[in-house]
N, C-alpha and C positions, 0 to 999 in steps of 0.2 A: 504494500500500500504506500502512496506517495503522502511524506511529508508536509505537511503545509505550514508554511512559516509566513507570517506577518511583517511586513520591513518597518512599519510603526510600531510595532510589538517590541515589549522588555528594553526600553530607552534608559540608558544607564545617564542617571539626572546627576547634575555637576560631579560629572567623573574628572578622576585629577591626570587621568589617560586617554586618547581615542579607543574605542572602542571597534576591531576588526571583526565581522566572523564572515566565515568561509558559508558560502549558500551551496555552490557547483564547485567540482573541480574535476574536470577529464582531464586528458593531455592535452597541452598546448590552450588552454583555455580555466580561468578560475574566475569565480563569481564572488566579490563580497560586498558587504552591508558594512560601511564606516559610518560611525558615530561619534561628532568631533563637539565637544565644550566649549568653545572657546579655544583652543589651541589651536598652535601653529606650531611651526619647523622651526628646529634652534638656530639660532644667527651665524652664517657661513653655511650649513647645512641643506645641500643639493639631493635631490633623489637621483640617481642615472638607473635605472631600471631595463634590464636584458628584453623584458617584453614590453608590447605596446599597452597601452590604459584606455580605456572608452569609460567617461565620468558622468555622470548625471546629479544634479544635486536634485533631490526630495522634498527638503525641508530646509529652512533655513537658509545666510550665504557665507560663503567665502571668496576668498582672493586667492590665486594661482599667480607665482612669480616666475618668470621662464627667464632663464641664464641668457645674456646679449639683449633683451627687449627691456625698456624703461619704463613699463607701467604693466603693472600686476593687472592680470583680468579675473574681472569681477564676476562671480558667477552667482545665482538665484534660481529660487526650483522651476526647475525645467529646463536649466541650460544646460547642454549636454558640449562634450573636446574632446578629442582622440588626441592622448599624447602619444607620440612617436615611440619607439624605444629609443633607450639612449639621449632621449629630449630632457636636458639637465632644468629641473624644476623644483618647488618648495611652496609647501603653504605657506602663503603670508600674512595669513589672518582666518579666522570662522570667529560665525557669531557668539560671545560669551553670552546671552541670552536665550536663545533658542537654538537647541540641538539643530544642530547641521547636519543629516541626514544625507549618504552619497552610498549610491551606487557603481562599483566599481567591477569593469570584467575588462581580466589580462588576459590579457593571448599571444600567442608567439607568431 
């Protein structure tokens, strides 16, 4: 019988970490549910990630900073990016008020 999971279900409220969980995961393709506080990426701190990212925010916004570009993009529910691999990037902010809800599926 298939699982049925809620993506607004079990919102971990002023957690003092994002919160990851794995939905899918085949090869070459993984599915999660991020749940961000108010955090961001520590200062100097790049993601470079071997596979691509396709993001959707839910709920809530954040900022995305991409290495070489001068203005962080702002994202709100419903904006969907496909990071590259290897697209050197960093949270620059989520909202500390309302959970930031993001949909994430990596793929190779």
């Amino acid at each position: 019988m298939a699982k049925l999971t809620n993506l607004f279900g079990d919102l971990p409220a002023g957690a003092a970490s994002e919160q990851f969980v794995e939905l899918l995961s085949r090869p070459g393709l993984r599915i999660e549910r991020i749940v961000s506080n108010g955090q961001a990426s520590p200062p100097n701190f790049w993601y470079d990630q071997p596979e691509g990212e396709w993001l959707v925010v839910l709920q809530g916004e954040a900022r995305l900073a991409f290495e070489g570009e001068t203005a962080p993009c702002w994202l709100k529910p419903g904006d969907v990016i496909d990071i590259a691999p290897h697209r050197r990037h960093r949270v620059d902010w989520t909202h500390p008020e309302v959970p930031t809800i993001w949909l994430a599926v990596l793929y190779a």
